[in-house]
N, C-alpha and C positions, 0 to 999 in steps of 0.2 A: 481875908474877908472875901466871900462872895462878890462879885460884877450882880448888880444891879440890871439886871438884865430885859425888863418890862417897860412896856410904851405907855407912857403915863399920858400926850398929848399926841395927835397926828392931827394935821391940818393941812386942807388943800392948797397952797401956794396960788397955784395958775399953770396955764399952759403955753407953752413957748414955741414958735415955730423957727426959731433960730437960736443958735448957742449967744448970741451977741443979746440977745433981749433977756436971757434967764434972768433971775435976779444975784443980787452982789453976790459974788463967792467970798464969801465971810465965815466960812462954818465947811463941816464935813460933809461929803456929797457921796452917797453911795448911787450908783447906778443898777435897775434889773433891768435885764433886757435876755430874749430867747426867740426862738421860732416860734412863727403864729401860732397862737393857741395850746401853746404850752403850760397856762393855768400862771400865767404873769400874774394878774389882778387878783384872783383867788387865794397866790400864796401873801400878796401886799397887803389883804386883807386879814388874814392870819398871824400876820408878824405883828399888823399892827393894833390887833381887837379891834377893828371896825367893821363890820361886813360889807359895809356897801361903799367906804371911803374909794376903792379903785373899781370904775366902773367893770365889770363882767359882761362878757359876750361869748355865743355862742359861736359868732361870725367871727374867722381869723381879720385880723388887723382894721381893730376895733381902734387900738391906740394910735395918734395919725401923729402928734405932737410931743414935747418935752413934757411931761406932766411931774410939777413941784409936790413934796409933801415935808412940811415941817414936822420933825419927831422931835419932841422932848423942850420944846423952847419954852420959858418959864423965866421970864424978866425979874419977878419978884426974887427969884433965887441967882438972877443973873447967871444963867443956864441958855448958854447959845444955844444948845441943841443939835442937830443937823438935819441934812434933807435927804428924803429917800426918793430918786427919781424914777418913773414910770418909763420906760423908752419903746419905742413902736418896735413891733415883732421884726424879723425876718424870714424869708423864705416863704411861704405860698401865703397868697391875699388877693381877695376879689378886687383889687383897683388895676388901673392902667398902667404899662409897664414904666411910662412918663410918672406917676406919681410914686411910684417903686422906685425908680434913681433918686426923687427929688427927694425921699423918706432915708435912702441910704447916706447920700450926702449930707443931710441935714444929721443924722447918727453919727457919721464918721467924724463929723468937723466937733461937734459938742466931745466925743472922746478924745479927740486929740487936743484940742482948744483950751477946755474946760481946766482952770489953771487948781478948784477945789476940787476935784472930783480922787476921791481917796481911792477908789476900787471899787469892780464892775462883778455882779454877780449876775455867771451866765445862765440860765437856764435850761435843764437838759431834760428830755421826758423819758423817765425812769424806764417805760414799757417800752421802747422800741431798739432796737439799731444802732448802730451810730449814722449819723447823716453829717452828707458829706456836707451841707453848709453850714453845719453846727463846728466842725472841724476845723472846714475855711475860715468863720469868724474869730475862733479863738487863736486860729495862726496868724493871723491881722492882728490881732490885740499883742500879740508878743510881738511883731515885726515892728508895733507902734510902740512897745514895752509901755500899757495902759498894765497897772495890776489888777489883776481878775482871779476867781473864784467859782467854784461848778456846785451848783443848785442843781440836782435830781428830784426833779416832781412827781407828784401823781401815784409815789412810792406805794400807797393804799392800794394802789388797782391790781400789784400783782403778790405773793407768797413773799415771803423774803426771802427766801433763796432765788428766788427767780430775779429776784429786785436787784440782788447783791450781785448774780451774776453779771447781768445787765450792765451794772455801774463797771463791773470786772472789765468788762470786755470794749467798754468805751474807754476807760483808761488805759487797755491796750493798746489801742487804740492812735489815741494821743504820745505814745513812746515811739510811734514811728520818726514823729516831730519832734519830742521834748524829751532833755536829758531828763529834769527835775518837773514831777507834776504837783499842779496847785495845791491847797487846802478842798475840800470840798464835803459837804451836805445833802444828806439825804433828808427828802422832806414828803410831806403830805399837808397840804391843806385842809383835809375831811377831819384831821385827827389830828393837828395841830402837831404832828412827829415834826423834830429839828426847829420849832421854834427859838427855842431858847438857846440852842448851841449857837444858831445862827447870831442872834442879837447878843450872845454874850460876845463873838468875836467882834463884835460891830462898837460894842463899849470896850470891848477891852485894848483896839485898837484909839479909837478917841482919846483913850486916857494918855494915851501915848504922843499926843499929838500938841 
């Protein structure tokens, strides 16, 4: 039987400026997090049919806090649900380099801390390069052995061959580091491409849990 793969509820929880205030870890906890303005809020919006539920910015590092979002919770059916977290970008943002450490640390400690947090989907943007702090972060996630996942955005913006290369050539990337490379997602928010793969493996992991 098909995975039920659709977000019937998404609800704003709150915003957390420390991993010790988040709410209970009672439930499943995905993380998205990428470099500034890699189209975070845009695809949260996408996964979750809400347009405006993760605020949008044109300004990198728009998201400064832990931002909660309740999918699927449903008391009547006794359906815990889980939470899809929002996490502040990295790498370039018009703030002070003082609020830049305090935004890293307060990221690193909720990844390592966070005793529900099931797996981290990184975000990657399909059009460019690889960058090296997109590289740096995910070798930190292995060094902390956080399970993660590679999100390729903005997939719409280029051919698919150009897109495929793209993702090609960052996962070569990545083998300079890693014997075995993750699961990963090609997506677009314009066109809702990888919705559903992405949220089937999100339930299909659940179920297992």
């Amino acid at each position: 039987m098909a995975i039920q793969s659709h977000v019937h509820s998404a609800v704003f929880t709150g915003s957390f400026p420390k991993v010790e205030d988040c709410p209970q870890p009672d439930r499943p906890e995905y993380a998205f997090i990428g470099r500034s303005n890699v189209g975070k809020s845009s695809l949260i919006n996408m996964l979750t049919g809400q347009r405006k539920l993760a605020k949008t910015s044109g300004t990198p590092g728009k998201t400064q806090l832990l931002n909660f979002f309740l999918i699927n919770h449903d008391p009547d059916k006794k359906e815990k649900g889980w939470y899809l977290v929002d996490l502040p970008g990295y790498g370039y943002a018009k703030v002070s380099k003082t609020n830049r450490k305090k935004w890293q640390q307060m990221i690193r400690r909720y990844l390592v801390l966070r005793e529900s947090l099931t797996a981290v989907f990184v975000l990657i943007d399909a059009r460019i390069a690889p960058q090296e702090n997109d590289l740096e972060f995910i070798n930190w996630l292995g060094e902390q052995q956080v399970p993660f996942l590679l999100v390729f955005t903005k997939a719409d913006k280029l051919k698919p061959k150009e897109a495929e290369a793209n993702i090609d050539t960052f996962l070569e990337a990545m083998k300079e580091s890693w014997a075995e490379l993750p699961p990963h997602f090609v997506t677009s928010a314009v066109k809702g491409l990888g919705r559903d793969t992405l949220l089937d493996y999100i339930a299909e992991v659940n179920q297992q849990l």
